[in-house]
C-alpha positions, 0 to 999 in steps of 0.5 A: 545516054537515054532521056529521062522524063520529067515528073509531071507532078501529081495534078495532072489530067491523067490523075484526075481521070484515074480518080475519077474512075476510083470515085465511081466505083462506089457508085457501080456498088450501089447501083448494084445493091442499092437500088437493084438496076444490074443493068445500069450498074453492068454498064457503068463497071463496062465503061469504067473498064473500058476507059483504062487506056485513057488515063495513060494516053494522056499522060503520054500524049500530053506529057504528063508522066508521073510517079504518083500516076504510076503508082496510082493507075494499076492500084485504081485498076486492082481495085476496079477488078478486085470490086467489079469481081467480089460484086458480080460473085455475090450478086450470082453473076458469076461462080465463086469459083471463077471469081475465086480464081481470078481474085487469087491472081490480082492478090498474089500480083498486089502482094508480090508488088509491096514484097519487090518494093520493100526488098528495093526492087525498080518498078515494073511496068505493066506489060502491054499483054497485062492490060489486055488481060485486064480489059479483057477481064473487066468487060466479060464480068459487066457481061456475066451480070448482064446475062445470068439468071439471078433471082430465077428470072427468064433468061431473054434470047440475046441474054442466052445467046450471050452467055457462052460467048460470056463464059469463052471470053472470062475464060481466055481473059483469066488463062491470059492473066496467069500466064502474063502473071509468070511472064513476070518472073523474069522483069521482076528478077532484073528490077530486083537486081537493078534496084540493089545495084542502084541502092549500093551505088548509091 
């Protein structure tokens, strides 16, 4: 019979760093838009990125699983991109068009998830390959505001070389999400089934 882990509860160190990154969010929007340091604000969406791991290694390492971590983790990471996406597009880091597609994606994942939880579906968890997807996302759109020419400015010689190598990361991130995005056709089959069996179980 397989262990199943205790519930952590919701005040637990890996909560609290997911909140912490929620918190900044808005910060990077007013870095962005009210005082104009595109820089600074690239750097903190980077960081806060990159920090996505963190949350999850210590509620492993330090047992501190959660429901409530569960749910709050990849609903902090949606927002993270779905905000990091809309910012970069209107301050003409990136095509509407890309960010279009890319935002298109976290939507249909976000409502396909509400849809299996109210028909009764398990959870799912996030495939190791969607975070890939997803780091890989969140530092090519810090990148795409660092070198684009917003405002018609000079483009320095790191910023020009940067920029394809930008264009080839966004690029393999957003394939990676629409493929791992139907790689999860077939968990999302199992859970629906499981969780029916379980409510008629039970």
């Amino acid at each position: 019979m397989a262990e199943v882990s205790a519930d952590a509860g919701w005040k637990t160190w890996a909560n609290a760093v997911t909140l912490l990154r929620l918190a900044l969010i808005p910060v990077f929007v007013w870095l962005l838009f009210g005082t104009g340091h595109r820089a600074a604000a690239a750097w903190l969406l980077a960081s806060l990125g990159a920090t996505d791991w963190i949350d999850g290694w210590i509620a492993r390492r330090f047992h501190q699983t959660s429901t409530v971590g569960k749910v709050l983790d990849p609903t902090a990471d949606r927002i993270l991109v779905a905000t990091g996406i809309i910012c970069v597009a209107v301050a003409g880091g990136v095509p509407w068009w890309f960010a279009g597609i890319t935002l298109f994606r976290e939507i249909l994942v976000s409502v396909l998830t509400l849809t299996l939880a109210a028909m009764g579906a398990e959870r799912i968890d996030v495939l190791w390959w969607g975070k890939v997807s997803t780091f890989v996302l969140m530092g090519a759109f810090p990148l795409f505001l660092l070198t684009s020419n917003a405002h018609h400015v000079v483009l320095a010689s790191w910023q020009e070389f940067l920029r394809p190598v930008t264009w080839a990361l966004g690029s393999f991130g957003l394939v990676l999400a629409w493929v791992v995005f139907f790689g999860y056709v077939r968990p999302a089959r199992r859970a629906l089934t499981r969780g029916r069996a379980a409510r008629r179980v039970g």
